[in-house]
One Martini backbone bead per residue (centre of mass of N, CA, C, O) as a GRO file, in nm:
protein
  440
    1UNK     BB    1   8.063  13.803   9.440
    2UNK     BB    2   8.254  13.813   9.667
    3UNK     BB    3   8.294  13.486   9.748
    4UNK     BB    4   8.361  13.411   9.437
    5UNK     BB    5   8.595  13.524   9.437
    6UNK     BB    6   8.772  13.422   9.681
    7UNK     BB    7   8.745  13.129   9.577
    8UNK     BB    8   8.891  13.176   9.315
    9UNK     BB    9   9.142  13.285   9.431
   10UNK     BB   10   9.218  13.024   9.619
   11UNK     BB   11   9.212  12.830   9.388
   12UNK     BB   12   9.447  12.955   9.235
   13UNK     BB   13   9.657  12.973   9.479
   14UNK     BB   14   9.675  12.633   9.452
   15UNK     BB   15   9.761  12.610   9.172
   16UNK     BB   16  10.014  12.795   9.184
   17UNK     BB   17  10.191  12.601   9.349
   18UNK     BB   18  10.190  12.422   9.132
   19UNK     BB   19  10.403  12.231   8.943
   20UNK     BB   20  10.543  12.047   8.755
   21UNK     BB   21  10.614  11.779   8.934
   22UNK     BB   22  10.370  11.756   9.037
   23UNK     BB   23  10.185  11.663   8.806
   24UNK     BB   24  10.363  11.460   8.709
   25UNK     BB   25  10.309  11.299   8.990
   26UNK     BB   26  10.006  11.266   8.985
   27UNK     BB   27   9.997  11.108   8.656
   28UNK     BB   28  10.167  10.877   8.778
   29UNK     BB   29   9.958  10.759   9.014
   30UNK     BB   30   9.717  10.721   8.872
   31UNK     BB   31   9.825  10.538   8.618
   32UNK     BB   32   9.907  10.315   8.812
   33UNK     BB   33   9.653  10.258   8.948
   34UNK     BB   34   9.485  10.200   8.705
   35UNK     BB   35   9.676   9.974   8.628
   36UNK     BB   36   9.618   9.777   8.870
   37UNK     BB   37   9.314   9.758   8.817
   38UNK     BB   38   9.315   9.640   8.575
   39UNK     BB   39   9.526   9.399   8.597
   40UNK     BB   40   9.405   9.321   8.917
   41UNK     BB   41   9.064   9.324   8.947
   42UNK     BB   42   8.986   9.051   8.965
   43UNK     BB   43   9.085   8.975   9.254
   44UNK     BB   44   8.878   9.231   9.357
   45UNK     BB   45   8.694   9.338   9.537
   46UNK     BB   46   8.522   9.645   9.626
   47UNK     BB   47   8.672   9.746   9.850
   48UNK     BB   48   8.933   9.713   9.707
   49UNK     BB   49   8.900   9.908   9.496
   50UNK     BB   50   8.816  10.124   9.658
   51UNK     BB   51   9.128  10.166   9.805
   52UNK     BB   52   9.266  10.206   9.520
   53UNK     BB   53   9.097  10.475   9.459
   54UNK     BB   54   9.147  10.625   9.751
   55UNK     BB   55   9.507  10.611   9.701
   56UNK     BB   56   9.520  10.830   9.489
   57UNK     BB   57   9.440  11.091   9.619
   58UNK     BB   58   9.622  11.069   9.877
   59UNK     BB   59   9.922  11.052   9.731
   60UNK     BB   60   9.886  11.330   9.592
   61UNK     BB   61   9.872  11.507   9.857
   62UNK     BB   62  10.102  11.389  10.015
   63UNK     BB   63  10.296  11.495   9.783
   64UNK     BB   64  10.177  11.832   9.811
   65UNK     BB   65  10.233  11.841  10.125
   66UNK     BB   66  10.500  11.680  10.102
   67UNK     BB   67  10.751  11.664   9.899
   68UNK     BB   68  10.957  11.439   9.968
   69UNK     BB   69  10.736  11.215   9.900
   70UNK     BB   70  10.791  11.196   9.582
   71UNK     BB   71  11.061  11.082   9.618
   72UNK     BB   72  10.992  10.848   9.741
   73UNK     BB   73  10.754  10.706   9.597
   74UNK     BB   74  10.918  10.667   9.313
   75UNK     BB   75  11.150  10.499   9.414
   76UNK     BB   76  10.971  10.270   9.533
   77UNK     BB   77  10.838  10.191   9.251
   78UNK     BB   78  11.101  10.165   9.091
   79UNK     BB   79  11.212   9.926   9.246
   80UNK     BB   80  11.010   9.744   9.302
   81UNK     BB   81  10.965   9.695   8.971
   82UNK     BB   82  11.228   9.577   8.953
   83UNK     BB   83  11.189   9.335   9.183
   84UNK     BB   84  10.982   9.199   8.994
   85UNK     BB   85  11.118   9.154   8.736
   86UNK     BB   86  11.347   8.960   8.839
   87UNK     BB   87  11.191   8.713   8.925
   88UNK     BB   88  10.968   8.591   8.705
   89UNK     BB   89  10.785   8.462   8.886
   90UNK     BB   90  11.052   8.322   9.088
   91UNK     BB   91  11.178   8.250   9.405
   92UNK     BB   92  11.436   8.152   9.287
   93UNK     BB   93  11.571   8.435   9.236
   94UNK     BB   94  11.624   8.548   9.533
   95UNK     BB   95  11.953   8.333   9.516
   96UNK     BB   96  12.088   8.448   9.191
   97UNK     BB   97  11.993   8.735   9.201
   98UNK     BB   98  12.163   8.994   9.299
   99UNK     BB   99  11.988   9.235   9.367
  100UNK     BB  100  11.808   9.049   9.534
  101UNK     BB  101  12.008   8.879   9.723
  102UNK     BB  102  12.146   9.184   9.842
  103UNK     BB  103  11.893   9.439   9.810
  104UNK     BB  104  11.556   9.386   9.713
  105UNK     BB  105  11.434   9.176   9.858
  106UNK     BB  106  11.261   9.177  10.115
  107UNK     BB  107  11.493   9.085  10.368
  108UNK     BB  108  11.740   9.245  10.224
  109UNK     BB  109  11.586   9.536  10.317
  110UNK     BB  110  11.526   9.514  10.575
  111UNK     BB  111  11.799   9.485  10.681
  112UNK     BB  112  11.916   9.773  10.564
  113UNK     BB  113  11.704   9.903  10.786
  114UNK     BB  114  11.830   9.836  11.017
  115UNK     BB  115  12.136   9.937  10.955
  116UNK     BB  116  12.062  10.225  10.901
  117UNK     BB  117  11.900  10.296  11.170
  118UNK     BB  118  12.173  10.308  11.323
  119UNK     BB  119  12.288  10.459  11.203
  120UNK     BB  120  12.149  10.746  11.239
  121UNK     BB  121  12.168  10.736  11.518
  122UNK     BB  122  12.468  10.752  11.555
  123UNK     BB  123  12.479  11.070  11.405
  124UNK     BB  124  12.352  11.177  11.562
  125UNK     BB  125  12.487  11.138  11.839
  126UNK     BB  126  12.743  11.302  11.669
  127UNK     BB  127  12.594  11.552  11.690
  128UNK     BB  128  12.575  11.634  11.937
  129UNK     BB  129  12.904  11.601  12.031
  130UNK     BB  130  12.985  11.817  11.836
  131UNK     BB  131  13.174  12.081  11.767
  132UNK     BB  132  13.188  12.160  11.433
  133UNK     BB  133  13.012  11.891  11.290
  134UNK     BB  134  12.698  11.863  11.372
  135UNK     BB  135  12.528  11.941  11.088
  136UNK     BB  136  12.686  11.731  10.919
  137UNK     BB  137  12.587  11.462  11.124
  138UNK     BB  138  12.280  11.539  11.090
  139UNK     BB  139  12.268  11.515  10.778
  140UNK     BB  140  12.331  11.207  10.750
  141UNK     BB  141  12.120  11.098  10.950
  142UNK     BB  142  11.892  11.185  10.799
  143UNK     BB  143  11.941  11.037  10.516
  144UNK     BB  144  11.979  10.759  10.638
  145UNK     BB  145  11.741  10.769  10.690
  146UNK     BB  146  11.560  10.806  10.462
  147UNK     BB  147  11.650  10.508  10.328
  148UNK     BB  148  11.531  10.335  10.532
  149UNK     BB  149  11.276  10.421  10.454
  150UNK     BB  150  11.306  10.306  10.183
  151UNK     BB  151  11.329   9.974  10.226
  152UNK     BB  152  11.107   9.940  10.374
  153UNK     BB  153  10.927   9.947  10.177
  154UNK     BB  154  11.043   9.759   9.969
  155UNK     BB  155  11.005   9.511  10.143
  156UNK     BB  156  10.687   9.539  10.151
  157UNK     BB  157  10.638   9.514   9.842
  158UNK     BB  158  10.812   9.250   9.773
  159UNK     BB  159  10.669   9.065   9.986
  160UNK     BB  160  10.381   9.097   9.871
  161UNK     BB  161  10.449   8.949   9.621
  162UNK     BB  162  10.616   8.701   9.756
  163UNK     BB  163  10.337   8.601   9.856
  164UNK     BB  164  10.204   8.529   9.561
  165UNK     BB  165  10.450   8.298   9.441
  166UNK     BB  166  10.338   8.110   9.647
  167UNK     BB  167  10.038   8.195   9.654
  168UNK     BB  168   9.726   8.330   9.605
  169UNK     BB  169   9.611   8.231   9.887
  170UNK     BB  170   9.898   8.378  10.047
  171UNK     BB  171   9.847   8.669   9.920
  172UNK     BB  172   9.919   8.983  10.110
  173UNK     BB  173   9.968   9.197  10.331
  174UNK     BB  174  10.222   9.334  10.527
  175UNK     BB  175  10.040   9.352  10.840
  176UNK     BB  176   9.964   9.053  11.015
  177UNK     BB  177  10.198   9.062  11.238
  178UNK     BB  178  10.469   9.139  11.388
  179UNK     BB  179  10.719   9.204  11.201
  180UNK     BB  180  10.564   9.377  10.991
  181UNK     BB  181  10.474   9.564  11.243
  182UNK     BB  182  10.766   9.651  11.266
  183UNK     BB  183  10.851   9.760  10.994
  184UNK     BB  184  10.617   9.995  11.029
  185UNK     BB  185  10.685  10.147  11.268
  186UNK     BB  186  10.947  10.259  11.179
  187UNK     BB  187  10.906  10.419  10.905
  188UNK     BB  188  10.718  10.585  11.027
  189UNK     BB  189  10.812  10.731  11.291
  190UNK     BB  190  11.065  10.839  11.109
  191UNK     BB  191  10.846  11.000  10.909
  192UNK     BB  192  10.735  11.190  11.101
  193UNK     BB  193  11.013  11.304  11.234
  194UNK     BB  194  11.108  11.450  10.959
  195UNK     BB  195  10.891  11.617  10.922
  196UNK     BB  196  10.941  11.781  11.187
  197UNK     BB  197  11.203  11.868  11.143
  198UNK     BB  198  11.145  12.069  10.891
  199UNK     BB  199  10.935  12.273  11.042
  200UNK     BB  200  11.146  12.301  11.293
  201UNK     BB  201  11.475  12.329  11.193
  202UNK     BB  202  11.544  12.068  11.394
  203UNK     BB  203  11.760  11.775  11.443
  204UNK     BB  204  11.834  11.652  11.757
  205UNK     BB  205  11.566  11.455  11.788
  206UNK     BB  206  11.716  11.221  11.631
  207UNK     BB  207  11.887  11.109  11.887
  208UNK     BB  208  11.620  11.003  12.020
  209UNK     BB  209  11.382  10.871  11.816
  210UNK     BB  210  11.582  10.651  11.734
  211UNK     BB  211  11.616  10.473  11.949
  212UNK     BB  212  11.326  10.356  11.952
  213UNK     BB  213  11.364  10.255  11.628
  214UNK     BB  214  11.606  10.077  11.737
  215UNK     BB  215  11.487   9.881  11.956
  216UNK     BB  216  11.256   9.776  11.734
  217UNK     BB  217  11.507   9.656  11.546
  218UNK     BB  218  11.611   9.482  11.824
  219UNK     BB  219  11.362   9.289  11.803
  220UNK     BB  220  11.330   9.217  11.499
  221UNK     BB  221  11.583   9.032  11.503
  222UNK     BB  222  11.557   8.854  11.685
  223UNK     BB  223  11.251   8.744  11.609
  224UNK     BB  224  11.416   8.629  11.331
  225UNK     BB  225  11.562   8.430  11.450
  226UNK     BB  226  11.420   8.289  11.654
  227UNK     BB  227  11.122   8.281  11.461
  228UNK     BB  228  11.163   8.315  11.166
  229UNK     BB  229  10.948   8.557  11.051
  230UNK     BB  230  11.047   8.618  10.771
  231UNK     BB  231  10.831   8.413  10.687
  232UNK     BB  232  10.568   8.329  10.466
  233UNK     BB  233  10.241   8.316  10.611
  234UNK     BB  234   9.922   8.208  10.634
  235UNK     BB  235   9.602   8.361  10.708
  236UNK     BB  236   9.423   8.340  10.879
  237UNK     BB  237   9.078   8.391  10.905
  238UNK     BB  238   9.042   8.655  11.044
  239UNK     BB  239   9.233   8.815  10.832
  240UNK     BB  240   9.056   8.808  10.582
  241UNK     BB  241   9.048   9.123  10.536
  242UNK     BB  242   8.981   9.446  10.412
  243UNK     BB  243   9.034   9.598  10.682
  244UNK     BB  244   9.351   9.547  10.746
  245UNK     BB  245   9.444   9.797  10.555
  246UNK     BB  246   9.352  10.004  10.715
  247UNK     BB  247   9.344   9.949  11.061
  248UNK     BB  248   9.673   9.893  11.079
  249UNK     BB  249   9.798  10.172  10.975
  250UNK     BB  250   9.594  10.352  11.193
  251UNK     BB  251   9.758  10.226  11.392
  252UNK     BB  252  10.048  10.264  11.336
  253UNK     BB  253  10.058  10.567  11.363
  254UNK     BB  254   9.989  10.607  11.652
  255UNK     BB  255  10.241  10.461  11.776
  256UNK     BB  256  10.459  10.624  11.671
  257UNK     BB  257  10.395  10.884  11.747
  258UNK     BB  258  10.379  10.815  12.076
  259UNK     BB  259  10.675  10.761  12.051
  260UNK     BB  260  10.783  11.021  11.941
  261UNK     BB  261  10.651  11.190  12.225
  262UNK     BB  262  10.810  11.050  12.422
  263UNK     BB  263  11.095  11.110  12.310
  264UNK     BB  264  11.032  11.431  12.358
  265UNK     BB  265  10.971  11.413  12.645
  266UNK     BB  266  11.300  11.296  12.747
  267UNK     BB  267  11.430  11.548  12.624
  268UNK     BB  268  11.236  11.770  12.834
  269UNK     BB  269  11.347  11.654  13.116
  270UNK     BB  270  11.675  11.673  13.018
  271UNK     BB  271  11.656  11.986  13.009
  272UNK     BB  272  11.531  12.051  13.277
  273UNK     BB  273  11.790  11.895  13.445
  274UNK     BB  274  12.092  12.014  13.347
  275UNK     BB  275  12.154  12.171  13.631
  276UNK     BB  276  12.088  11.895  13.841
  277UNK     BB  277  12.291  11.754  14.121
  278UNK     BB  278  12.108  11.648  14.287
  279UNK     BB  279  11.998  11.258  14.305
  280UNK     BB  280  11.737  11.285  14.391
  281UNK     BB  281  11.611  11.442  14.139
  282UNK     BB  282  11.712  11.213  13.902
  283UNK     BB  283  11.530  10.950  13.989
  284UNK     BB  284  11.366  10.913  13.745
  285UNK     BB  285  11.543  10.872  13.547
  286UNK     BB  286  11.652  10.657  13.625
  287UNK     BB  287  11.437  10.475  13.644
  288UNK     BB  288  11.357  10.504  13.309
  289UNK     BB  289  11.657  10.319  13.266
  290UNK     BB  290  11.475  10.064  13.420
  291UNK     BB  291  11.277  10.032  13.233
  292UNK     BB  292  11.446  10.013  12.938
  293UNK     BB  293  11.578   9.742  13.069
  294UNK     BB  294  11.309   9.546  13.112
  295UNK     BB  295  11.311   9.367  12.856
  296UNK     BB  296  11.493   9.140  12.866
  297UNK     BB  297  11.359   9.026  13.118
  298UNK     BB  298  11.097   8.945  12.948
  299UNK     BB  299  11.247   8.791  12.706
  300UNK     BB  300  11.388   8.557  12.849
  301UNK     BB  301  11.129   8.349  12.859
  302UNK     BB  302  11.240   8.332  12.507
  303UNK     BB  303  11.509   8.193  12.640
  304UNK     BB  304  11.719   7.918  12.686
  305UNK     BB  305  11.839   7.920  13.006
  306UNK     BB  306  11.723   8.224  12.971
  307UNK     BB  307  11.933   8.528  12.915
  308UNK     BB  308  12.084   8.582  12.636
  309UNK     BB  309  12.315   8.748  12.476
  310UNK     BB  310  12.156   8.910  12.336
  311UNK     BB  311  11.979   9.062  12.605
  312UNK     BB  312  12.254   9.142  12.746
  313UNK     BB  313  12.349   9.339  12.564
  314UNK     BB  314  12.107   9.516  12.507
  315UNK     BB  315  12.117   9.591  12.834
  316UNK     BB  316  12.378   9.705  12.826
  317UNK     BB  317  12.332   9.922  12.624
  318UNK     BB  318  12.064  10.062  12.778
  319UNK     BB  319  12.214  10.158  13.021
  320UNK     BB  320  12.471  10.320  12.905
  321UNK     BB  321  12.282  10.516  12.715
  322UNK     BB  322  12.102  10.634  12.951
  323UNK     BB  323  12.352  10.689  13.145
  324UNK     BB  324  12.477  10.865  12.920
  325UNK     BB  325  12.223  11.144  12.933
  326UNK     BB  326  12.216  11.210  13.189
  327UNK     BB  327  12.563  11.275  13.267
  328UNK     BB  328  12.543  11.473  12.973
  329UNK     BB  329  12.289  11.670  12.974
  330UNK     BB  330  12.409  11.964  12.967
  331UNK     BB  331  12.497  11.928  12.663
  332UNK     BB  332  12.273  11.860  12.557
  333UNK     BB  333  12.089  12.064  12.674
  334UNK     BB  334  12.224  12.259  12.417
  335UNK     BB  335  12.099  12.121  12.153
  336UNK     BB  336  11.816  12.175  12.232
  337UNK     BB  337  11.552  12.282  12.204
  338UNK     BB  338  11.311  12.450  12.286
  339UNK     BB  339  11.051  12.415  12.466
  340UNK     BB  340  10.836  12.524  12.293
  341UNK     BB  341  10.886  12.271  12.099
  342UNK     BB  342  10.910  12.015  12.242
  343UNK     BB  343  10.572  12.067  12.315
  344UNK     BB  344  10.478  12.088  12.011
  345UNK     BB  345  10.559  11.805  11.933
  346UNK     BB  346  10.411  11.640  12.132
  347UNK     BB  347  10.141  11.762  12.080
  348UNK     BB  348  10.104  11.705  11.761
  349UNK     BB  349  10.160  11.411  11.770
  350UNK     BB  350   9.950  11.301  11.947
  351UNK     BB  351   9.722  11.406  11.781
  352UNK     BB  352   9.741  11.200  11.543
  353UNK     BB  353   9.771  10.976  11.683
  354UNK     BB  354   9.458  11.013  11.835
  355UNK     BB  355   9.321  10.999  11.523
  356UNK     BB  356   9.366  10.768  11.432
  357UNK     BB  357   9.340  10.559  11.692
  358UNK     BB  358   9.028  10.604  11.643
  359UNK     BB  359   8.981  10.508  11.383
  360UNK     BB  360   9.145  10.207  11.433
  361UNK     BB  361   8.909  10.139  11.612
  362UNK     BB  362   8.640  10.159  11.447
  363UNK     BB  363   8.757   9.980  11.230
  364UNK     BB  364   8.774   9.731  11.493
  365UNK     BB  365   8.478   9.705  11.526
  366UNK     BB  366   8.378   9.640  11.227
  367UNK     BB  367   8.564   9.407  11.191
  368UNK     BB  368   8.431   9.231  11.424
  369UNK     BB  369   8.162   9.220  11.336
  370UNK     BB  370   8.241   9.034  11.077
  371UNK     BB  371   8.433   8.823  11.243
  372UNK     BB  372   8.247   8.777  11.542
  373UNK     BB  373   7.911   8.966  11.544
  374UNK     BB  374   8.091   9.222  11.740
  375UNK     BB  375   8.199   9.489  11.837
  376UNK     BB  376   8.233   9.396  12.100
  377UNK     BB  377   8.481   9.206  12.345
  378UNK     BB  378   8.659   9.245  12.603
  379UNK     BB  379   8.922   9.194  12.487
  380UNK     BB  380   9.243   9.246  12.589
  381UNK     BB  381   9.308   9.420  12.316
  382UNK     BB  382   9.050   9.610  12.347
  383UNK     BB  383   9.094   9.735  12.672
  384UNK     BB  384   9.392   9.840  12.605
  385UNK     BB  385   9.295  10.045  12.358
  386UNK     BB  386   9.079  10.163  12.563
  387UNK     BB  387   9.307  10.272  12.781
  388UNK     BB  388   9.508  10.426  12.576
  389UNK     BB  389   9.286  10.647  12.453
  390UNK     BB  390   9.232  10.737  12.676
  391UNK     BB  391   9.468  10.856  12.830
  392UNK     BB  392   9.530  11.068  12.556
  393UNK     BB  393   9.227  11.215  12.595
  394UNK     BB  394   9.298  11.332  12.897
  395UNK     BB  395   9.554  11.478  12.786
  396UNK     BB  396   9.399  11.643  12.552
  397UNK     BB  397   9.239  11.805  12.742
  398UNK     BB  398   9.430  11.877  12.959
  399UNK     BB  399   9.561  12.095  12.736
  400UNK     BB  400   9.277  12.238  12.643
  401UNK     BB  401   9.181  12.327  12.914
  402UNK     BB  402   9.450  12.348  13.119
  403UNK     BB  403   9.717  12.393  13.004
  404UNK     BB  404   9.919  12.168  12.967
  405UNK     BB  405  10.275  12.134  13.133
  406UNK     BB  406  10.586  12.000  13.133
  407UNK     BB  407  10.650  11.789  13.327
  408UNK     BB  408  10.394  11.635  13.360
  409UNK     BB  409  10.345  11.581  13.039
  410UNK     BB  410  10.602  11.442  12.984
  411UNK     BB  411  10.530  11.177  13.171
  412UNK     BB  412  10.300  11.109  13.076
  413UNK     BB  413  10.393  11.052  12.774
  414UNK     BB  414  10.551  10.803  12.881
  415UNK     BB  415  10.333  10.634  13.007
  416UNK     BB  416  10.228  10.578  12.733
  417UNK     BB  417  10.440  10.397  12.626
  418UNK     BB  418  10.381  10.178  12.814
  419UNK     BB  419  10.096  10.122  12.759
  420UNK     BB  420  10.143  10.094  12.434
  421UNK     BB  421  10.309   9.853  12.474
  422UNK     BB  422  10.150   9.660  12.600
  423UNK     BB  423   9.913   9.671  12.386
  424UNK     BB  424  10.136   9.557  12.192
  425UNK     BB  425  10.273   9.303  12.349
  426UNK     BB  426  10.169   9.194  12.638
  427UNK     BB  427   9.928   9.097  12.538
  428UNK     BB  428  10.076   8.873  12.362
  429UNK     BB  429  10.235   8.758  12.603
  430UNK     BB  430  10.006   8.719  12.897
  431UNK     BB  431   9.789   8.717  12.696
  432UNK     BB  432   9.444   8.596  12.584
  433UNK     BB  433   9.282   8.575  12.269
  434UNK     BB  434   9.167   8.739  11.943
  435UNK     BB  435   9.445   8.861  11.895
  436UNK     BB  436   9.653   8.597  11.909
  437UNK     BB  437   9.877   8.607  11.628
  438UNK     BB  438  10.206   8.727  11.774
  439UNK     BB  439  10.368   8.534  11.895
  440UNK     BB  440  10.627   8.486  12.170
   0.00000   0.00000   0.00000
C-alpha cells in the first residue's frame, strides 16, 4: 500500500508541474508527427517511421525538460512551414520571393546564422569587459545566440526540403557532408552551452564558447566561397541509410560537448594563471595561442598560390584574439565563475559528450555491418573515433575514481579537443578512407 501510495505521489507530482502551454506543446508536436507519418509515410520505410514516431515522445520531454526549447521548437517549425509554403512546389522561387530570398531559403538562412554568432560573440565579449554594462551586454549576447540557432535549424529544415525540390532520389537529411555537419556542429554547441548557462545562472562563460562556435563558422564560411558546398548534392551510396538519422547527430552532440568543456577548461587555465607575472609560468598559454593560429597553415594547402588573404586575416585575428585573453586575464578571471562551476560545467559537458559519442560509435558499427559487411574495419575514421573515446573514457574514469580536479584535468580537456578536431577533420584531410565523404 505504501510503494502504491509513493508511486501515485510521484506521479501526480510530475503531472502537477506540467501547465498548460505544456499540454498544448505536447498536443501541437504529436499532430504535427502524426500529420507528417499521414503525408509522407508512403516514402518512408519501417525504420524511418520507427524514428519519426520515436522523435514525437523525444520532442515532447525535451520541451518538458529545459521549457525554452518549446518556444525554440514551434517558432522553427513555424518558420519553416511558411518557408516551404512560399516556395510552392519550386525551387526557382527561392530568387524571386522577398523572405525566401533574403531571410528563410536555406543559405539564406545559414549566413544569418553565421553573422549573428558572431555578433552573439562580439557582446558576450563586450559584457566581459563592461565596467557598468556587463549583464545588459550578456544578455543580449545570450538572446543574440537563441535567434542564431533558430536561423540554423530553418536553414537546416528548409534545406532538407530543397533537396527533395531537386528530385525526390536526392532528397536526405542535411547532415551528409562537411558544410551541413558544420551547421550541425554550430547549433548544438550553441544550444548544449545556454541550456548550461541557465542551470548555473551565469553568462561570462559565452565568450569562451562562442570562440570556438565562431571559429566554426569561419571555417563554414571559407569552405562555402571556396568549395561551393552549400550546393546540395546527392548521396553517395553508401549514405543512402536510415542509420545517417541516428548515428551522426549523436555524433555531433559528442563534439560539440567535447569542445564546449575545451573552452571551459580554457576559461579554467585563465582564471588560474589571472596573477601570475613570470612569463614562462604562462607559457602554455602561449603555446595554446599557438596551435589555436595552426589552422591557417594547416588549410593553405587548400588555397592556390599559399595562404589565402582569408586565412591571413584568421591568422591575424585568432593571434590577437589569444594573446588579448592572455593579456587581460586578471580582468576576465574576475568576471569568471568560481572553480567549482566551471569544473563541473566542464565534467557535465564531458560525461553527456561521452555518452552519446558512445551511442554514435556503437550505431557507427550496427551501420558498418550493413553498409559494408563488418562491425569494424580499422578505417583510419574509425581509429581515431576509437582513440578520441579512449582519451574521454581515461578522463572520466580518472574524475570518478582518482578525483581528477584542477590545472591536469583542464589540459587534458583541451587535448582532447586537439585529438576530437584532428578525428573530425584532419582525418578528412590527411588521410583516405571509407569514410572519406567531405573532402578538403
Amino acid at each position: 500500500m505504501t510503494s502504491a501510495t509513493t508511486t501515485l505521489t510521484l506521479h501526480e507530482g510530475f503531472l502537477s508541474r506540467r501547465n498548460v502551454f505544456d499540454w498544448v506543446f505536447a498536443a501541437l508536436v504529436a499532430a504535427g508527427g502524426l500529420f507528417a507519418l499521414q503525408r509522407y509515410g508512403a516514402y518512408m520505410d519501417v525504420y524511418e517511421k520507427a524514428i519519426l514516431l520515436g522523435s514525437i515522445p523525444s520532442a515532447i520531454w525535451l520541451g518538458w525538460f529545459w521549457r525554452p526549447l518549446r518556444v525554440l521548437m514551434l517558432v522553427v517549425a513555424a518558420l519553416s512551414l511558411l518557408a516551404i509554403g512560399a516556395y510552392q512546389g519550386s525551387l526557382e522561387r527561392a530568387e524571386s520571393v522577398f523572405w525566401l530570398k533574403y531571410f528563410l531559403s536555406s543559405q539564406s538562412a545559414i549566413l544569418w546564422m553565421s553573422m549573428l554568432f558572431f555578433m552573439s560573440t562580439i557582446f558576450y565579449w563586450l559584457g566581459m569587459f563592461s565596467r557598468s554594462q556587463a549583464d545588459a551586454m550578456e544578455r543580449i549576447g545570450s538572446g543574440i545566440a537563441w535567434v542564431a540557432i533558430t536561423m540554423a535549424l530553418i536553414g537546416t529544415m528548409v534545406r532538407w526540403y530543397e533537396s527533395y525540390l531537386i528530385g525526390p532520389d536526392i532528397g536526405h537529411i542535411p547532415v551528409s557532408n562537411l558544410y551541413e555537419v558544420f551547421v550541425l556542429f554550430c547549433w548544438m554547441t550553441a544550444a548544449f552551452y545556454l541550456y548550461f548557462e541557465q542551470q548555473y545562472n551565469t553568462r561570462a562563460l559565452g565568450a569562451f564558447v562562442m570562440l570556438v562556435v565562431s571559429a566554426a563558422v569561419g571555417f563554414l564560411l571559407w569552405y562555402t566561397v571556396v568549395r561551393e558546398a552549400h550546393e546540395i548534392q546527392p548521396l553517395v551510396p553508401a549514405l543512402k541509410s536510415w542509420w545517417m538519422k541516428l548515428h551522426v547527430p549523436a555524433n555531433f552532440i559528442g563534439y560539440g560537448t567535447f569542445a564546449l568543456a575545451a573552452m571551459v577548461a580554457f576559461a579554467y587555465l585563465i582564471k588560474m594563471q589571472a596573477a601570475e607575472t613570470r612569463w614562462w609560468r604562462l607559457a602554455p598559454l602561449w603555446g595554446l595561442g599557438v596551435v589555436l593560429c595552426f589552422e591557417p597553415i594547416v588549410f593553405r594547402q587548400s588555397a592556390e598560390g599559399g595562404m589565402s588573404d582569408y586565412w591571413a586575416v584568421y591568422f591575424g585575428v585568432a593571434a590577437l584574439i589569444t594573446g588579448g585573453i592572455v593579456a587581460m586575464r586578471g580582468r576576465i578571471a574576475q568576471r569568471l565563475p568560481s572553480f567549482e562551476v566551471l569544473d563541473d560545467v566542464m565534467y557535465k559537458a564531458i560525461a553527456v559528450g561521452f555518452a552519446f559519442f558512445t551511442i554514435a560509435t556503437v550505431l557507427g558499427a550496427l551501420w558498418a555491418a550493413e553498409a559494408w559487411g563488418g562491425y569494424w574495419s580499422w578505417d583510419p575514421k574509425e581509429t581515431w573515433a576509437l582513440i578520441v573515446w579512449l582519451n574521454y573514457a581515461a578522463w572520466l574514469h580518472m574524475r570518478l575514481m582518482k578525483g581528477l580536479r584542477g590545472a591536469l584535468s583542464a589540459w587534458w580537456a583541451l587535448i582532447g579537443l586537439a585529438v576530437t578536431t584532428f578525428a573530425f577533420l584532419g582525418v578528412n584531410m590527411f588521410l583516405s578512407g571509407l569514410h572519406s565523404y567531405g573532402n578538403l
